[in-house]
C-alpha positions in Angstrom: -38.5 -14.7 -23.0 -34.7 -14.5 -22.1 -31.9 -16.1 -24.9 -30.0 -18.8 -23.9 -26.8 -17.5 -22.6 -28.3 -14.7 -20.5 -28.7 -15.6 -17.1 -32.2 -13.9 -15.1 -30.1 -13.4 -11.7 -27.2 -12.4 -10.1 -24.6 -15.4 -9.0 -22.8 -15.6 -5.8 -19.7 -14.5 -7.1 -20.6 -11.8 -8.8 -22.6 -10.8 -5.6 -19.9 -11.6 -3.4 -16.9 -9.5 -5.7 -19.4 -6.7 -5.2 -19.7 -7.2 -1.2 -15.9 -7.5 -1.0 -15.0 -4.4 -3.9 -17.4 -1.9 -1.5 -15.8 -3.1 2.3 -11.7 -3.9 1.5 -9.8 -1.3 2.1 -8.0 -0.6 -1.6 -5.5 2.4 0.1 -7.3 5.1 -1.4 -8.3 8.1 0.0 -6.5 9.9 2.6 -5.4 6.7 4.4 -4.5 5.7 1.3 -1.9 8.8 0.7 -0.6 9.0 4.4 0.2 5.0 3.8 2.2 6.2 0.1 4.0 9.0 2.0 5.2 6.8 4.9 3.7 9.8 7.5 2.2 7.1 9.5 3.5 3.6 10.9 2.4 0.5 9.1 2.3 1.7 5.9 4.0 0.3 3.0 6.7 3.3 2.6 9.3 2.3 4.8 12.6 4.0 3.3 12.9 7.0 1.8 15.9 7.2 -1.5 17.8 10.2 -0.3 18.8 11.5 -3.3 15.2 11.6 -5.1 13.2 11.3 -2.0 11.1 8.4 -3.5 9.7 5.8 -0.7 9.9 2.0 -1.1 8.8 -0.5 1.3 12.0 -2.7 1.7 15.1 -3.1 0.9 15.1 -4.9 -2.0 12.6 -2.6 -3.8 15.1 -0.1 -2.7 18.1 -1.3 -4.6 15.7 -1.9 -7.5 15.0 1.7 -7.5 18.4 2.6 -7.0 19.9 0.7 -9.9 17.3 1.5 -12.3 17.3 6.1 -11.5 20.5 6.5 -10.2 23.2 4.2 -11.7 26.1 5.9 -11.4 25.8 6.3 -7.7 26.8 3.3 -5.4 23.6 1.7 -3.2 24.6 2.4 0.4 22.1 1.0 2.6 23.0 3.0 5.8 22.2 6.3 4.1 18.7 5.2 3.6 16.0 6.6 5.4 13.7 4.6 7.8 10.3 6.3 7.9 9.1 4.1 10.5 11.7 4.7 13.0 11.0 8.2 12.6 7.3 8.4 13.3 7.0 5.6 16.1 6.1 8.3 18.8 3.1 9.3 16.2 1.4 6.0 16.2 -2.0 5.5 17.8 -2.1 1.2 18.0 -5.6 1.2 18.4 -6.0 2.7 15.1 -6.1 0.8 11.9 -3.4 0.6 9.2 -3.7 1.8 5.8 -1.7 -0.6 3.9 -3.4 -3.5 5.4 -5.9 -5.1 2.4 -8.5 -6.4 4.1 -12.4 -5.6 5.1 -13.6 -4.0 8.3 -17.0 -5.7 7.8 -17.1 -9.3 8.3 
């Protein structure tokens, strides 16, 4: 005989947060670490800082970055660098994006 608070079975949710930890795609792995570098299009590191080499994926987490590591240096946007233009000859479109959360089984 079970006590009162224990349930006997699995519930749906707990089933389905299972189902959807094991197919989303959580940018681990080597995806994962091409999307972090910025070596491939469609990944979340856009610009690179070019004095510490750090990637952030816009501008605004760029400046972030900038005013918190490296105050005494004035944030020039056009010295950034854009990853993405860089690689654009690189890119396979058939192929599926890293940064992208979401599950390949539906």
């Amino acid at each position: 005989m079970t006590g009162k608070a224990k349930p006997k079975k699995h519930t749906a949710k707990e089933i389905q947060s299972k189902i959807d930890a094991a197919t989303t795609n959580r940018g681990g792995g080597k995806a994962g670490q091409a999307d972090r570098t910025g070596k491939v299009k469609g990944g979340h590191a856009k610009y690179e800082c070019p004095h510490c080499k750090t990637t952030a994926p816009d501008i605004k987490s760029m400046q972030i970055h900038h005013d918190a590591r490296h105050p005494k240096m004035p944030f020039e946007e056009d010295k950034l660098v854009n990853l993405h233009a860089a690689n654009v000859s690189a890119v396979d479109p058939n192929k599926p994006r890293p940064g992208v959360r979401g599950s390949f089984k539906k």
